[in-house]
TIFIVO-350766 format. One record per residue: x, y, z of N, C-alpha, C in turn; residue in one letter. Coordinates in steps of 0.2 Angstrom, whole numbers, padded with zeros to 4 digits, always signed. Layout:
% TIFIVO-350766
XYZXYZXYZa;...
***
This chain:
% TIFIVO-350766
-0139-0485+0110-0140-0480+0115-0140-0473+0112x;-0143-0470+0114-0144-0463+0110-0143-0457+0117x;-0135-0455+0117-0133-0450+0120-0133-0442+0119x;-0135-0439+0123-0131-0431+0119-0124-0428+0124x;-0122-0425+0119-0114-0424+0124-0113-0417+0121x;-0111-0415+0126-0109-0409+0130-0100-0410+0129x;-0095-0408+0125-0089-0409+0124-0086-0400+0123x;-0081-0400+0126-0074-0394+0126-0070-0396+0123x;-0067-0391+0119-0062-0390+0116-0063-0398+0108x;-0066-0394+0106-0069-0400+0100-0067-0397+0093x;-0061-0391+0094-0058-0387+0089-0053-0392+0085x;-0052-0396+0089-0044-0400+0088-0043-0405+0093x;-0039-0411+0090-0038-0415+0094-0041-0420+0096x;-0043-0424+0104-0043-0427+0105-0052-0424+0106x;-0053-0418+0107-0060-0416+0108-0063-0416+0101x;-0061-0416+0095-0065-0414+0088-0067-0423+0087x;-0061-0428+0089-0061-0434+0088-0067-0438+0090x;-0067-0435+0096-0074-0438+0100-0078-0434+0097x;-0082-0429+0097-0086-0425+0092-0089-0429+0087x;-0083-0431+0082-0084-0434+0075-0086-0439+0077x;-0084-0444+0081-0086-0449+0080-0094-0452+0085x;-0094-0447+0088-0101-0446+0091-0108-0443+0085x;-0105-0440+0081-0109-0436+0075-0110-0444+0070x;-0105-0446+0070-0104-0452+0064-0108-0456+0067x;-0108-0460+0072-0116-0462+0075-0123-0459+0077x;-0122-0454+0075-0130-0451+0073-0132-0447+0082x;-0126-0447+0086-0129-0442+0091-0127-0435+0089x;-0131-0431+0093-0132-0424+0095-0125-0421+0101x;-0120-0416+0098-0116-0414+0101-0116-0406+0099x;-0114-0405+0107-0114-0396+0109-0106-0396+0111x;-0104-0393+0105-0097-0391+0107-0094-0384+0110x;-0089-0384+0116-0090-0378+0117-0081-0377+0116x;-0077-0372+0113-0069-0370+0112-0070-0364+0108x;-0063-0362+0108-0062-0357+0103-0060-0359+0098x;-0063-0355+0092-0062-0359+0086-0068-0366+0083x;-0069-0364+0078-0074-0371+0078-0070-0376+0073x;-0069-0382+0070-0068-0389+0067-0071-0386+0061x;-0066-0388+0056-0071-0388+0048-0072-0395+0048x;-0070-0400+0051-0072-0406+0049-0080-0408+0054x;-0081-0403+0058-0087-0405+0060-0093-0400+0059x;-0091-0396+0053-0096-0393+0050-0102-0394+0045x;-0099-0401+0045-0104-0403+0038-0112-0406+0041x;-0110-0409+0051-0114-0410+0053-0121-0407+0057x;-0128-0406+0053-0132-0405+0055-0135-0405+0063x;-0132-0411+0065-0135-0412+0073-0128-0409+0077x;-0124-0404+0076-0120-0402+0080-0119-0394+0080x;-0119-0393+0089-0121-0387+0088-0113-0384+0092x;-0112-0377+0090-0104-0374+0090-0107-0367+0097x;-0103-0369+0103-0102-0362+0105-0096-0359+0105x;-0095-0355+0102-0085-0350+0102-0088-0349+0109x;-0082-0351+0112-0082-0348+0120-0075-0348+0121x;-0071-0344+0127-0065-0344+0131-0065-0351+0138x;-0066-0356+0140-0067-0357+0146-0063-0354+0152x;-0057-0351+0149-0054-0348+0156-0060-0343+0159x;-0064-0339+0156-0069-0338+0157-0075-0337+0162x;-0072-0341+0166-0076-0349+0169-0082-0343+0172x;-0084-0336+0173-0090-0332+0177-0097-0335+0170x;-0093-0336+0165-0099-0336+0158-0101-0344+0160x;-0098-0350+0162-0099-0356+0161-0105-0359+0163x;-0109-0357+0169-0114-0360+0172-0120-0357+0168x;-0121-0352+0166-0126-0349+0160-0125-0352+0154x;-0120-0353+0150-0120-0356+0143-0122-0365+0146x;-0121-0368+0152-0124-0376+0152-0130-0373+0152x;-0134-0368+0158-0141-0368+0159-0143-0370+0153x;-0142-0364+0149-0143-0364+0143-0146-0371+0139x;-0141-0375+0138-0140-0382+0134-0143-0387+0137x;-0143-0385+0146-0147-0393+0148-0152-0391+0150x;-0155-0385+0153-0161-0388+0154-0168-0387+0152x;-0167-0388+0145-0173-0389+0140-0173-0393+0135x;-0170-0399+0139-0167-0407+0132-0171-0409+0133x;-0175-0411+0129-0181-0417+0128-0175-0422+0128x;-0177-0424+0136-0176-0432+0138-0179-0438+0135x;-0187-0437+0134-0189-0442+0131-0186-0445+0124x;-0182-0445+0122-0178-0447+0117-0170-0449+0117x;-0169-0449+0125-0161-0451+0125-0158-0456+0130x;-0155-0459+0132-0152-0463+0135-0149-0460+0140x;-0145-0456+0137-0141-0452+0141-0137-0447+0141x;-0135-0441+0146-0131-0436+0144-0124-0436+0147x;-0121-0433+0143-0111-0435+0143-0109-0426+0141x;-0105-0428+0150-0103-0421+0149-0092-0423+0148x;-0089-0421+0142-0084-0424+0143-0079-0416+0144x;-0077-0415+0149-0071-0409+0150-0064-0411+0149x;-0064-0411+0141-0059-0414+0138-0054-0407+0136x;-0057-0399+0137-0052-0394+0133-0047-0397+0139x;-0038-0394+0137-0033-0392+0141-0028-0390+0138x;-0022-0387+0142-0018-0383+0137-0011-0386+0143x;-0004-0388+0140+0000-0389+0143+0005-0385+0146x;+0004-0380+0140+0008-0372+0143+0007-0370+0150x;+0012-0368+0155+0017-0364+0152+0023-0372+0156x;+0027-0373+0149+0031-0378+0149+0039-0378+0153x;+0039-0376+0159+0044-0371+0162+0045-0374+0169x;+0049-0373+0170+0052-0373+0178+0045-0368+0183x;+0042-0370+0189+0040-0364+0192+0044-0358+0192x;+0050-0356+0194+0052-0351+0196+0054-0348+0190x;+0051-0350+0185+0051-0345+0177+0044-0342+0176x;+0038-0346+0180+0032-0346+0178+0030-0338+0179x;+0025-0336+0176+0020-0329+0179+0015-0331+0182x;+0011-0328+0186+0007-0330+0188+0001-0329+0184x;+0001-0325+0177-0006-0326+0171-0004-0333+0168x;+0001-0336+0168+0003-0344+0161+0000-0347+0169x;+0002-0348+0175-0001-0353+0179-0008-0350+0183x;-0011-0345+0183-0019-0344+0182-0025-0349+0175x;-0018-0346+0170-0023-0348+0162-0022-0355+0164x;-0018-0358+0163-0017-0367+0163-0022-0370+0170x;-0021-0368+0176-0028-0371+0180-0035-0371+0179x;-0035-0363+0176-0043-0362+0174-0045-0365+0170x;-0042-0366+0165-0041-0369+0161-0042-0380+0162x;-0038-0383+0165-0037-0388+0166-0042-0391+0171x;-0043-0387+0177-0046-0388+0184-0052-0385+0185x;-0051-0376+0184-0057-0375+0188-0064-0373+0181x;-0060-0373+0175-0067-0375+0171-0070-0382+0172x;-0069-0388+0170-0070-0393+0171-0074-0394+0178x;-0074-0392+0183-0076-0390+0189-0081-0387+0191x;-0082-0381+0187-0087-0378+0187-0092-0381+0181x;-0090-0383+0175-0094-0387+0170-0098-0391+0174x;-0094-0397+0178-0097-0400+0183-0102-0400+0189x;-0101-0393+0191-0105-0392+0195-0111-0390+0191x;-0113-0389+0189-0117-0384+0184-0123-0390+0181x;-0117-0396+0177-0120-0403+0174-0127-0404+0181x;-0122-0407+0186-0127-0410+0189-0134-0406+0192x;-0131-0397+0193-0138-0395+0196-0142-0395+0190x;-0139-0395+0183-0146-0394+0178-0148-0400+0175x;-0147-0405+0179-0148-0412+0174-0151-0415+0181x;-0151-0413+0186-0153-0416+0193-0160-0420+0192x;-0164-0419+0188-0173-0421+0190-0174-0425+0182x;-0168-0427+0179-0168-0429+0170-0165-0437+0174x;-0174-0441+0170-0173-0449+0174-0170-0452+0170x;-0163-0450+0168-0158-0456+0163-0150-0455+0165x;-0146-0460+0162-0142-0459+0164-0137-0453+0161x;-0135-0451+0168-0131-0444+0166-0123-0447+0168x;-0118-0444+0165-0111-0445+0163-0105-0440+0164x;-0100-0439+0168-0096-0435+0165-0090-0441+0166x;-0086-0436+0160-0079-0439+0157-0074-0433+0158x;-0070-0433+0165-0065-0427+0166-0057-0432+0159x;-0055-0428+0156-0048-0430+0153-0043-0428+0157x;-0039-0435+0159-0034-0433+0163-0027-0435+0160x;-0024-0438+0164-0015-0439+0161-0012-0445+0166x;-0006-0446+0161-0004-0451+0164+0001-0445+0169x;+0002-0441+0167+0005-0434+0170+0001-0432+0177x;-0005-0435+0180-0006-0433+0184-0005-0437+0192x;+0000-0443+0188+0002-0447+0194+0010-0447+0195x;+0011-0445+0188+0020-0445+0187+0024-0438+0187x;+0026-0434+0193+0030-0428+0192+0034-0429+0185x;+0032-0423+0181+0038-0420+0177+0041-0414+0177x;+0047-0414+0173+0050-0408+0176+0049-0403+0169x;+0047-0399+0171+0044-0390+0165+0035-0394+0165x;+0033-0396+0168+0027-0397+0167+0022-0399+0172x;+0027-0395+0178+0022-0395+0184+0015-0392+0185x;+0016-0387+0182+0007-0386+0182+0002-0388+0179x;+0005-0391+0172+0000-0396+0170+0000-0404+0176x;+0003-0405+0176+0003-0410+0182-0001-0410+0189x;+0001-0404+0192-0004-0404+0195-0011-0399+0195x;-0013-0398+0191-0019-0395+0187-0024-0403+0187x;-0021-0409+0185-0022-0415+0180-0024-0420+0189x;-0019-0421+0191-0019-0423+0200-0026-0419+0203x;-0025-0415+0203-0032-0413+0204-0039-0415+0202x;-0039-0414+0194-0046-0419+0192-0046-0425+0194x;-0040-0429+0195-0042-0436+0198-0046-0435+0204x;-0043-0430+0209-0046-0429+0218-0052-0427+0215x;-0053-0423+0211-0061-0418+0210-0065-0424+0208x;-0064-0430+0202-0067-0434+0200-0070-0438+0206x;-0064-0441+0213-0064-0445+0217-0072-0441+0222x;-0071-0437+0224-0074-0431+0228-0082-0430+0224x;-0081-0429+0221-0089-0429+0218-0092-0438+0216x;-0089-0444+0216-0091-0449+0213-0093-0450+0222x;-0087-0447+0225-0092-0448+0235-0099-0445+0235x;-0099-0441+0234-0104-0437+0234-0110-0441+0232x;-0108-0442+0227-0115-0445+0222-0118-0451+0222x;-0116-0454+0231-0116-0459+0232-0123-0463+0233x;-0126-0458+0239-0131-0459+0241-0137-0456+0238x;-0137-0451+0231-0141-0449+0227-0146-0453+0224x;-0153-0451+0223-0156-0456+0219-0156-0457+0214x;-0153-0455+0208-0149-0454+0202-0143-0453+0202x;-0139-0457+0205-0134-0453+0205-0128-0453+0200x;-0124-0445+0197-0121-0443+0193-0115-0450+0192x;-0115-0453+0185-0107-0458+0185-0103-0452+0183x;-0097-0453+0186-0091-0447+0184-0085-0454+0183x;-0080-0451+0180-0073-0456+0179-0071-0450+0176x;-0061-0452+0178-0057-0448+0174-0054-0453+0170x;-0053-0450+0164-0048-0455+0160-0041-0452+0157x;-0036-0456+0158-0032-0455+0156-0032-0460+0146x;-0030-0454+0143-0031-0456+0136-0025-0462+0134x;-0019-0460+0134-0012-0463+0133-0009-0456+0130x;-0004-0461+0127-0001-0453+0123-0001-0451+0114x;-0005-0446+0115-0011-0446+0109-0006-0439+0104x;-0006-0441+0098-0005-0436+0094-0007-0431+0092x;-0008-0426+0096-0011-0420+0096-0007-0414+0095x;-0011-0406+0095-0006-0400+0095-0003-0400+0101x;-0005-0403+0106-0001-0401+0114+0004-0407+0115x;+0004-0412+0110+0010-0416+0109+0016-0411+0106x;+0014-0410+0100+0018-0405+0094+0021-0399+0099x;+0018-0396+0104+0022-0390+0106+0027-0394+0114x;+0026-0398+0116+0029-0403+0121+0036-0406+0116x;+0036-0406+0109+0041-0407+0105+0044-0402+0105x;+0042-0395+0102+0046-0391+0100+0045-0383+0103x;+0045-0386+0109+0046-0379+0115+0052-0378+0116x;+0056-0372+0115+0064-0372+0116+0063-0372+0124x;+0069-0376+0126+0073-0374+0132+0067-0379+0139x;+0062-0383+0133+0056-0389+0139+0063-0394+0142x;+0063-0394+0147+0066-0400+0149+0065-0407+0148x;+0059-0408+0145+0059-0416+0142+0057-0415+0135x;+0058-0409+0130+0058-0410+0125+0060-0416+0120x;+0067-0416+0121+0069-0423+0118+0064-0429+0119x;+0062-0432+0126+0058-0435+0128+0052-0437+0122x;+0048-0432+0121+0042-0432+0119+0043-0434+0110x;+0049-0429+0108+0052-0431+0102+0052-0439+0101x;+0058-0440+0107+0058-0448+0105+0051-0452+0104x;+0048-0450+0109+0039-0456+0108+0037-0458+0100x;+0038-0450+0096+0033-0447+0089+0039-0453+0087x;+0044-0452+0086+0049-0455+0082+0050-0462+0083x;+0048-0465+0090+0049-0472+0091+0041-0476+0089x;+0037-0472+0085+0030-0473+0086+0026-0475+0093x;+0027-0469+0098+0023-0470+0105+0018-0466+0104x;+0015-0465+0101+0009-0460+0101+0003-0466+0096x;-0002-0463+0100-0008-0465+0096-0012-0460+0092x;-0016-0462+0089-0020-0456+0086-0025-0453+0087x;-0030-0447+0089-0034-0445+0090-0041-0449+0090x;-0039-0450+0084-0046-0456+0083-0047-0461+0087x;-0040-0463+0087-0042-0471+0092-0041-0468+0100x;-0040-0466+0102-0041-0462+0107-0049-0460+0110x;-0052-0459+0103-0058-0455+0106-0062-0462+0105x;-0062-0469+0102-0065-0474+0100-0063-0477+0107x;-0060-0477+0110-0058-0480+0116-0063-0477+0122x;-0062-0470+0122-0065-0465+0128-0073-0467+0127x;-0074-0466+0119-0082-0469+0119-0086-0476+0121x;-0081-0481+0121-0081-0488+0126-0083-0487+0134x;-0077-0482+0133-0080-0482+0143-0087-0477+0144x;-0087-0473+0140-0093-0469+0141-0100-0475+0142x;-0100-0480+0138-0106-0485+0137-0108-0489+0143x;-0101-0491+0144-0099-0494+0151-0102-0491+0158x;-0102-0497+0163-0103-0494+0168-0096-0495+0173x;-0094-0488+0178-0089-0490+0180-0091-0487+0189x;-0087-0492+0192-0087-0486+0201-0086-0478+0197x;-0091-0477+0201-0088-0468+0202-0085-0467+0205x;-0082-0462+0200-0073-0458+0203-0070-0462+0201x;-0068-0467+0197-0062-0470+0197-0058-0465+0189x;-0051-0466+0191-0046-0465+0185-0046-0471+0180x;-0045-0470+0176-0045-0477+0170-0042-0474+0164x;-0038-0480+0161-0032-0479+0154-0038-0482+0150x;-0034-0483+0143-0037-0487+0138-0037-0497+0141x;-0032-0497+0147-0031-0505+0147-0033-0504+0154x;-0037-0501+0156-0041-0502+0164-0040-0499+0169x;-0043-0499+0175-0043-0496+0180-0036-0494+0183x;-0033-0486+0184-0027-0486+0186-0028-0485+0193x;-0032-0480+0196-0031-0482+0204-0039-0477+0206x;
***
């Protein structure tokens, strides 16, 4: 299957992961984060936007851009994965400002959303299948405490996920969407979940790294690429071990 993907935040993490491992099977990927991967620069078929996504008035112009002059005839399919996200601000609400819980939604919610919106208008009339893959959490079903608004930032792309697979019901093409929850992945948003003074589950997260709870970015992104292939109901949430609700 010959895919092109459309991936965020592919500077680091679970986004560079997926990247790689999409380059390493010989697809075509447009990454959009600040900061660009040294380890995906060696790849020829990968293209780098430095972008901010809190941004989000630039985002419908940088997709225009990218999708609506793919020569289709050469691809199975297009995969939009809204994988950037930032955990910060790791706080009680009534510590929070309102720039740490603007940045973290924009960020988590409403870029993702607008990417979304954007995918489907410029890929609307492209006769293959088209994909998005929002990243979610298992955090978006389970309150924690200092990490409420990543929690409900994440609760949210489940509904938005749920809300557009409605949508795209009765389309003649219409868009697959799923959210996926990864597991709990080794990444820099791990590391600062670890070592944020005064996070109320700090320990918590300490203990996972040390009891070996974490998996690694690679096998995460090797997982996510299983279900991308796959076909599943639109809008559903889904782990690495299947349907969560």
């Amino acid at each position: 299957m010959k895919i092109y993907y459309l991936i965020t935040g592919t500077s680091s993490g679970i986004g560079e992961a997926l990247a790689a491992k999409a380059l390493q099977n010989g697809m075509e990927v447009c990454g959009i984060s600040l900061g660009m991967s040294g380890n995906l620069v060696p790849f020829d078929h990968y293209r780098h936007i430095n972008y901010d996504i809190r941004e989000t008035a630039g985002l419908e112009p940088i997709a225009a851009t990218i999708l609506k002059n793919l020569d289709t005839s050469r691809l199975d399919m297009i995969c939009l994965i809204n994988n950037a996200g930032t955990v910060e601000p790791l706080q009680s609400f009534e510590t929070c400002g309102h720039e740490a819980i603007g940045a973290n939604i924009l960020t988590n919610l409403i870029a993702p959303m607008v990417l979304t919106s954007s995918f489907i208008k410029y890929t609307e009339n492209y006769p293959i299948r088209r994909k998005v893959v929002n990243i979610s959490s298992a955090a978006s079903i389970y309150p924690l405490s200092g990490m409420g608004t990543y929690c409900t930032a994440k609760a949210g792309i489940n509904m938005f996920t749920s809300c557009v697979g409605a949508e795209q019901a009765d389309k003649p093409n219409p868009v697959e969407i799923i959210a996926v929850d990864p597991g709990m992945v080794d990444t820099e948003m791990q590391l600062r979940c670890r070592e944020t003074e005064r996070f109320a589950m700090a320990e918590y997260f300490r203990g996972l790294q040390n009891h070996n709870g974490l998996i690694s970015a690679a096998r995460a992104a090797e997982n996510i690429h299983r279900m991308i292939e796959r076909k599943y109901e639109r809008g559903k949430l889904l782990s690495p071990i299947g349907e969560v609700m």
